[in-house]
Structure formats: C-alpha cells, structure tokens
C-alpha positions in Angstrom: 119.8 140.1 40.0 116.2 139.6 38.1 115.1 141.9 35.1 112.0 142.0 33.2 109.1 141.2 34.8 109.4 141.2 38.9 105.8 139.9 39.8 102.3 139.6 38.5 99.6 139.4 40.8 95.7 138.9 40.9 94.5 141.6 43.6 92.2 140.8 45.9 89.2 142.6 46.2 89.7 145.1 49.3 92.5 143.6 51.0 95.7 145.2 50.8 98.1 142.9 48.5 101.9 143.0 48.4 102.6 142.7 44.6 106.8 142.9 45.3 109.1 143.3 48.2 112.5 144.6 47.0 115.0 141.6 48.3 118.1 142.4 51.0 120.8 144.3 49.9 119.7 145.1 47.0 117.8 148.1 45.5 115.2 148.0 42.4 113.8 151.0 39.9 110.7 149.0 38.7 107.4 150.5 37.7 103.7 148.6 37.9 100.5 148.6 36.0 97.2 148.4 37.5 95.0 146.4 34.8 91.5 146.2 35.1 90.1 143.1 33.3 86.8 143.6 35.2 83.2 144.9 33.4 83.0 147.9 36.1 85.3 150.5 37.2 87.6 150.1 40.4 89.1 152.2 42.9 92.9 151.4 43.3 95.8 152.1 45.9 99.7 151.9 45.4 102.2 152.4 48.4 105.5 152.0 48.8 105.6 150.7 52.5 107.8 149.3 54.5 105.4 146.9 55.9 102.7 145.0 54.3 99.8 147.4 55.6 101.0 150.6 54.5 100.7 154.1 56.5 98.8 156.7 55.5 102.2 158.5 54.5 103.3 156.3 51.7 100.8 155.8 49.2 102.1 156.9 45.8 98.1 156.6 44.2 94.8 156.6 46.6 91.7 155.5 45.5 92.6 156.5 41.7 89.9 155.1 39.5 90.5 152.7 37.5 87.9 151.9 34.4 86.6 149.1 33.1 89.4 147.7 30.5 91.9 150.4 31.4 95.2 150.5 32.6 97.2 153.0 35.0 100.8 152.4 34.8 103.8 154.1 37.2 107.3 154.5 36.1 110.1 155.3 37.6 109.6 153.8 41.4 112.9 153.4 43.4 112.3 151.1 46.1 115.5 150.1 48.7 116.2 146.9 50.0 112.9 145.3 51.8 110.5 148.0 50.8 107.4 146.9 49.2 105.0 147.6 46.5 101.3 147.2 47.9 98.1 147.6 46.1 94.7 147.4 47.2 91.7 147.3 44.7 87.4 148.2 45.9 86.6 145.5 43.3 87.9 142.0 42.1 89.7 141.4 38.5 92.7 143.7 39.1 96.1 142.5 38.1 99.4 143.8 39.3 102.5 143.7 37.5 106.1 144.8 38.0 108.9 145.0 35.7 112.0 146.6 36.2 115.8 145.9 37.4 117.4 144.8 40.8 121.1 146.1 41.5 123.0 144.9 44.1 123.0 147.9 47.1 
C-alpha cells in the first residue's frame, strides 16, 4: 500500500480533472492542496465522485476562490475503493496534490 504523496497533477483549465482514484479493495484517508502558481485568482472544485464527472451531490468545495500564490488545502478525506478525487479549475496554473495512506479494505 502507497504513502506519502498519492498524485500531483497540473489542472487543466475548465475541464474536470481526476487528480486520484482510490485503487480496488482498498480504502485511503488522503487530503489534497489546490496551489495556485498563476498571477490571477481561480475558481476551484473538489468532489469526491464515483465517476470521473462528478454529480452535483458530491462536491466537497465549489467554485472556492483560489488567489493568486495561495493555497487551499483539505484534510481528512476518506475515499473507498474506486472513488475519486476530481478537481476542476476556471483558470490554468492549478496544481493538485494528494498525500495520504492506502489500507487494504
């Protein structure tokens, strides 16, 4: 089972990204932080989903803004085997990352 860092992703700019899926039989508490690297603010999305285009229903943040050379950072996220972390971001230079733990289910 990983630990540490889980994935690191450069969001694209509106397009709903999935930053980690949680593998089979297995379960993960991870958390993520939204970095903006970019000279402008950005509005950002996280949902736990089940698919990669999440439903209404699970987003976790919604068009949170994000400002210029900030950071918003989520702990404590329990995701179950296959659920997803997806992030979607209104402007480019967005990274994604995930730390945490996976323990066998």
């Amino acid at each position: 089972m990983a630990t540490g860092r889980l994935a690191a992703v450069d969001v694209a700019a509106t397009t709903n990204t999935t930053t980690y899926t949680c593998p089979a039989s297995t379960y993960a508490v991870v958390s993520i932080n939204i970095c903006n690297r970019g000279a402008a603010s950005a509005a950002v999305r996280i949902a736990i989903a089940d698919a990669d285009s999440p439903t209404a229903g699970e987003y976790i943040e919604y068009d949170v803004d994000v400002f210029s050379k900030n950071v918003l950072e989520r702990t404590g996220i329990v995701l179950a085997a296959t659920q997803r972390i997806v992030v979607y971001s209104s402007a480019a230079n967005i990274s994604a990352v995930v730390v945490g733990i996976e323990t066998a289910a």
